[in-house]
N, C-alpha and C positions, 0 to 999 in steps of 0.2 A: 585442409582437413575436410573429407566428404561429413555433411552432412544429412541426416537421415528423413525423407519425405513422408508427409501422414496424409489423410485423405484433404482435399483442398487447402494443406499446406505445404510451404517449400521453406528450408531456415535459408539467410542470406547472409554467408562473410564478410561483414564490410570492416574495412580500417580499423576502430575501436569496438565494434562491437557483433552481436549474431541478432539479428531482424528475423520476423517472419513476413512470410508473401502468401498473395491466395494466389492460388494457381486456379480459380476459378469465381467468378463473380457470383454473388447470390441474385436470383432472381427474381424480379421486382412483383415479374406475375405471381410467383410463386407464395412470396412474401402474402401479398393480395389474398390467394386462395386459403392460409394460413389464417390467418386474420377475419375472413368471414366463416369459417369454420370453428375456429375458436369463440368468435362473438357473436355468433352467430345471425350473422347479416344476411338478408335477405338477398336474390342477384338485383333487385330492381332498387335498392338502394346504394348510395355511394358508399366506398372506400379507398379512399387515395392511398396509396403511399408515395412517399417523397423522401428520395435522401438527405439527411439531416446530418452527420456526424461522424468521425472516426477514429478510432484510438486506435492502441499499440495492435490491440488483438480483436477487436473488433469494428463494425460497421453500422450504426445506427436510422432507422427508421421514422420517419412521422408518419402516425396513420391518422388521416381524417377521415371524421364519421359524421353524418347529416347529424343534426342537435343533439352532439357529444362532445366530449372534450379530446382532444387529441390523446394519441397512446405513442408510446416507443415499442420499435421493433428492434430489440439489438442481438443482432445476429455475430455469433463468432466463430474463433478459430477453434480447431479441435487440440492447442497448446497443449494441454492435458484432460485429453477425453474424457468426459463425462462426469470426473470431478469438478473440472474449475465452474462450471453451469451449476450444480448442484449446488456447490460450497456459497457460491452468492447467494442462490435462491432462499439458502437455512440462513444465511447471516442477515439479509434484508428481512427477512421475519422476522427473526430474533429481535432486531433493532428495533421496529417498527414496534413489536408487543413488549419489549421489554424495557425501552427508553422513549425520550421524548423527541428525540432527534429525527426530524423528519425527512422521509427518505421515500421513494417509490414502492407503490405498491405493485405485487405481483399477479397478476391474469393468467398468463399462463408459460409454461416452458416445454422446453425438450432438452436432453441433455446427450443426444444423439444424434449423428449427421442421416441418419435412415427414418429422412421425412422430407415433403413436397419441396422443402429449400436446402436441402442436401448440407447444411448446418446448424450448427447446435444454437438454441436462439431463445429469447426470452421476452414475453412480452408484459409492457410493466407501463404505469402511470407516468405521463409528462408530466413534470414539476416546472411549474411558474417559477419565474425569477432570472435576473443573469448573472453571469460568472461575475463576484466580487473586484475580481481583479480588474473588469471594463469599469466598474461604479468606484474603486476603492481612491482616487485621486479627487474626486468632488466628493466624499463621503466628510465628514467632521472628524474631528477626535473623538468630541463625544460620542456619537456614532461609531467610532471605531471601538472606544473603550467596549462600548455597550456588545457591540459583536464579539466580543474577546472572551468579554464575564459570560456569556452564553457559549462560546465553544467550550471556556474552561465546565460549565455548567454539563455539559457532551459528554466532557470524558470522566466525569465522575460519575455518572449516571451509568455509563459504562461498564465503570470497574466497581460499580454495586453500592456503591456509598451510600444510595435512599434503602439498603436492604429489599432492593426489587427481587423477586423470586427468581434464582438460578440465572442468578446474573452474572455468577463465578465461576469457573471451572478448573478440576484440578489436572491437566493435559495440556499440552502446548499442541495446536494443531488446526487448521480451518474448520468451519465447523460443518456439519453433512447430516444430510436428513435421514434418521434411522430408518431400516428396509422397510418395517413394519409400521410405518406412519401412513392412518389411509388416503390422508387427503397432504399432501407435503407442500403443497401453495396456501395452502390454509393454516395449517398444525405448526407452529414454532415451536413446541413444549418438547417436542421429541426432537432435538437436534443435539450432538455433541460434539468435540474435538475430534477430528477425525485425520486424514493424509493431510498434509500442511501443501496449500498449493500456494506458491512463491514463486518469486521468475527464476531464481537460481536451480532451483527443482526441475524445472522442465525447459528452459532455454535451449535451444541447438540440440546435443544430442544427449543433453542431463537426465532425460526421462527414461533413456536405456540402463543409467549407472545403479548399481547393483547397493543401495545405500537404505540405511534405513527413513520413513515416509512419514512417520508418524502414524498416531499421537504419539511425542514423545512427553516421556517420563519426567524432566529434568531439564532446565535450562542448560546443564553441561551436556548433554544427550546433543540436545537440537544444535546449541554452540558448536559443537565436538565435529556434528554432520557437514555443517555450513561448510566448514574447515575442511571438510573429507571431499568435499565437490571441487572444491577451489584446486585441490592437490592433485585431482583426479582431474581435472581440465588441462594442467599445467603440465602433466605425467602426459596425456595423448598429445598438447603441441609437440613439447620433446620427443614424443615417436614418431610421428609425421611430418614435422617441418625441417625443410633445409636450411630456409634462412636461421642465418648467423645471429639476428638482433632477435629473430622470433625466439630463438631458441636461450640467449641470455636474459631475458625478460623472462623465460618461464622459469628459468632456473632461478631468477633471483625472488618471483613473489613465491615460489616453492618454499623458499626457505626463511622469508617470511611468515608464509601462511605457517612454516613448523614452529615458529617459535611464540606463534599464536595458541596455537595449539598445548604447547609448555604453559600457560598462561592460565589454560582455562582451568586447571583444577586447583591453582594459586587462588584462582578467584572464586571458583565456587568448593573450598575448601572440606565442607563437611561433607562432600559427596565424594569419599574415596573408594570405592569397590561398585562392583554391578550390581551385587546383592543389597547394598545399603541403598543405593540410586532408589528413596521415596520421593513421590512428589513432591521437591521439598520450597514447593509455593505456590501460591493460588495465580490463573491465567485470568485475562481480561479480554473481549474482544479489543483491537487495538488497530484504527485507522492510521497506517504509517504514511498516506498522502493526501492530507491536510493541506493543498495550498489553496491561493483563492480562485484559481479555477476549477476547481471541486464542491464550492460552497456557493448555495446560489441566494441571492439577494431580492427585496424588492426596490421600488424606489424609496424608501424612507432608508436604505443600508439596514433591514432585517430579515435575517435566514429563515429562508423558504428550501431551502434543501441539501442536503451532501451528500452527493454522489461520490462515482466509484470507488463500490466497496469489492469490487473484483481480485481476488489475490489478500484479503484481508482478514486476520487471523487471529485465535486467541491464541496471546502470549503472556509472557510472565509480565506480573503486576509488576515488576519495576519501570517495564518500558514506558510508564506511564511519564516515569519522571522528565523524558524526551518530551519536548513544545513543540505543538504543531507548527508544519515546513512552514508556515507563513509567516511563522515569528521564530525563524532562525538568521542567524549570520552573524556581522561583527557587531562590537557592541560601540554605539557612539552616542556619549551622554549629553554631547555639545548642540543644540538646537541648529541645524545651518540654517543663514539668510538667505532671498533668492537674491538681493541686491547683490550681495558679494562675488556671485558666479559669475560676472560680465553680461555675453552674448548668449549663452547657452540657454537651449529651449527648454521654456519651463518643462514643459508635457513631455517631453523627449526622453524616453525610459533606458536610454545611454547615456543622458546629460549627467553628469557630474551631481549637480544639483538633486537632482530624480533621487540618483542612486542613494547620498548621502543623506535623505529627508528620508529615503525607505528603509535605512539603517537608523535614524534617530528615533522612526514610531516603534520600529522592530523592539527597538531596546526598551520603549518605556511599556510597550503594551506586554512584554515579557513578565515585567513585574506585575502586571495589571491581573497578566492569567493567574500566576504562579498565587499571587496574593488570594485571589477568588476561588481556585480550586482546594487550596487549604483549608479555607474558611466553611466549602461546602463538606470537604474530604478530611478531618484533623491526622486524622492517619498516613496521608500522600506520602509516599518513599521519594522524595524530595533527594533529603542528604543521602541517604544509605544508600540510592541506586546508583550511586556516582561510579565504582569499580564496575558493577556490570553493562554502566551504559557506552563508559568508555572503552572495553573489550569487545563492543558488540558494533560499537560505531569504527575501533581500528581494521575487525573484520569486514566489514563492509567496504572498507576503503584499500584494504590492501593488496588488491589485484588491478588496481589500477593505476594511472599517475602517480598518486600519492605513497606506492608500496614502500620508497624508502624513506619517506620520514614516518609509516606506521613501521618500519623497520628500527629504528632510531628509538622511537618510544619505545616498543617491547624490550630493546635491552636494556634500559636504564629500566624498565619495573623487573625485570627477572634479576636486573641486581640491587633490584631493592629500594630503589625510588620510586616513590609513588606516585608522578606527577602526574596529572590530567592528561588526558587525549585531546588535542585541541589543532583540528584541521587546517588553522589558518595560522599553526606556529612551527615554523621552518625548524625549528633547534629539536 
């Protein structure tokens, strides 16, 4: 299936999935002239930049400055022009003025590939500390506890719990800096729900599809959409591919995804007509990638940062009830020994041992969150979010490997069993 190219992007079909590529490097000088222009540096004094970093859709910068603190240059892909740059830049404010969760400040941006570095780029505060995950094996329990009750402390702060000002919103959607805001690196107060920028949304050639963008109305709205891209991806394999297996795989999460679909207004019940579709729940911003290499640490194991909030969105306050990725997986109550494991290398993050000890913190420091966000939050939708978190986590899963056991689940709840969504339960 052709894929559609954007300015210094190309998407790339591989095996499981659609990648992007730069079909063009950004320039280091250019980066440089950026940077003294903005900070306005003088030519006789220094400004390195040095490549530092790279994620799915971007490429990150260190700029050193004679007696300054380093800065980030993270230059990106134009995924979805001019939104995805924008939507962080409102959400890192928001966060910054609105809670306590420390995050990079912003100097300056573009949200536009029609400047010296010919991509969209934002340049923002280096935050001390390193990724949790290199510190999280010599950290303590107690230390770990103490890291936990504080992200739990994150997302209550979040979803408005201290009554911080406009910390709610009634829209499902990223948030974006209104037109009319005259300084929009400075101003957080004017930011709202706006196009929901998500990787489903603009993946491969999803940014052409004809769907509605947000701010959506309604958890069944944005459910309903999710649902509509999936069908809509699976509708153009079957027009274009010959192969045989491409083409039974699309037909089978098709009809999956239709009986997901069946699903959504079981679950959100009192939204029957378009004309009734009221807001009918408050949105929270909601970091949906929480692991620990997004959280950065010092050496005592205490957060000094969390990063990437790119693609991060307010959503309905139930998603709250979901535990950040760091304390997901199986649940194992039984303490393992390392004596027991034989030869197996302690530190070895394929060891048996490894895996088994990061399954036994996961489970208790679960409780540890769950316990301390209640206490800060008494209201947390805890038990009640359970039908929509499990509708929302089978959509997520069901275009891929796992399409026929979320296949499996939805018919036993459309006839009327209620059992959990539980991705590591075969039946």
């Amino acid at each position: 299936m052709a894929l559609p190219e954007q300015d210094g992007l190309r998407w790339k079909d591989t095996l499981f999935d659609v990648v992007p590529e730069w079909t063009r490097e950004p320039s280091v000088e250019a980066i440089e002239k950026v940077c003294r222009q903005q900070l306005s540096i003088p030519p006789d004094e220094s400004c390195e930049v040095v490549f530092f970093a790279s994620g799915l859709f971007n490429k990150l910068y260190k700029i050193r400055r004679a007696n300054s603190d380093s800065l980030v240059m993270r230059v990106t892909l134009p995924v979805y022009p001019h939104h995805k740059t924008r939507a962080e830049v409102a959400t890192l404010r928001w966060v910054r003025d609105n809670t306590s969760i420390p995050v990079p400040e912003i100097f300056a941006f573009d949200n536009t590939n029609n400047n010296e570095i010919g991509f969209e780029w934002i340049l923002m505060e280096l935050i001390p500390g390193a990724p949790a995950h290199t510190r999280w094996w010599d950290m303590s329990m107690e230390q770990k506890v103490a890291f936990t009750k504080q992200m739990a402390k994150f997302q209550a702060e979040l979803c408005g719990s201290f009554q911080k000002a406009d910390s709610l919103f009634r829209n499902i959607g990223t948030l974006d800096i209104c037109s009319t805001t005259p300084d929009p690196v400075k101003d957080s107060k004017a930011v709202a729900p706006g196009l929901l920028v998500s990787h489903e949304f603009f993946m491969g050639d999803h940014l052409h599809y004809d769907i509605p963008r947000g701010p959506f109305r309604s958890s069944h709205d944005w459910l309903r959409t999710k649902l509509d891209i999936i069908l809509r991806h699976q509708t153009a394999v079957l027009n274009s591919s010959e192969d045989e297996d491409e083409r039974e795989d699309a037909e089978d999460i098709s009809a999956v995804a239709s009986k997901l679909l069946a699903l959504v207004p079981k679950v959100f019940a009192h939204l029957q007509t378009l004309e009734e579709r009221e807001p009918e729940t408050t949105a929270a911003v909601y970091h949906h990638d929480l692991h620990l290499n997004n959280i950065l640490v010092d050496e005592h194991g205490e957060i000094t940062g969390v990063l990437d909030w790119e693609c991060v969105s307010a959503l309905p306050i139930w998603m709250s009830a979901k535990v950040p990725k760091y304390l997901e997986g199986p649940v194992r109550e039984e303490e393992p020994h390392r004596e027991t494991y034989g030869d197996l290398e302690e530190r070895g993050e394929d060891s048996l041992y490894f895996i088994h000890r990061m399954e036994y913190e996961a489970t208790y420091l679960r409780e540890v969150y769950k316990a301390r966000l209640k206490e800060l939050w008494p209201g947390w939708p805890l038990e009640e979010g359970h039908a929509e978190i499990d509708l929302f986590e089978a959509i997520e899963h069901c275009d891929g490997i796992f399409s026929k056991r979320v296949g499996r689940w939805a018919d036993r709840v459309l006839d009327g069993d209620m059992v959990r969504f539980d991705i590591s339960n075969s039946t």
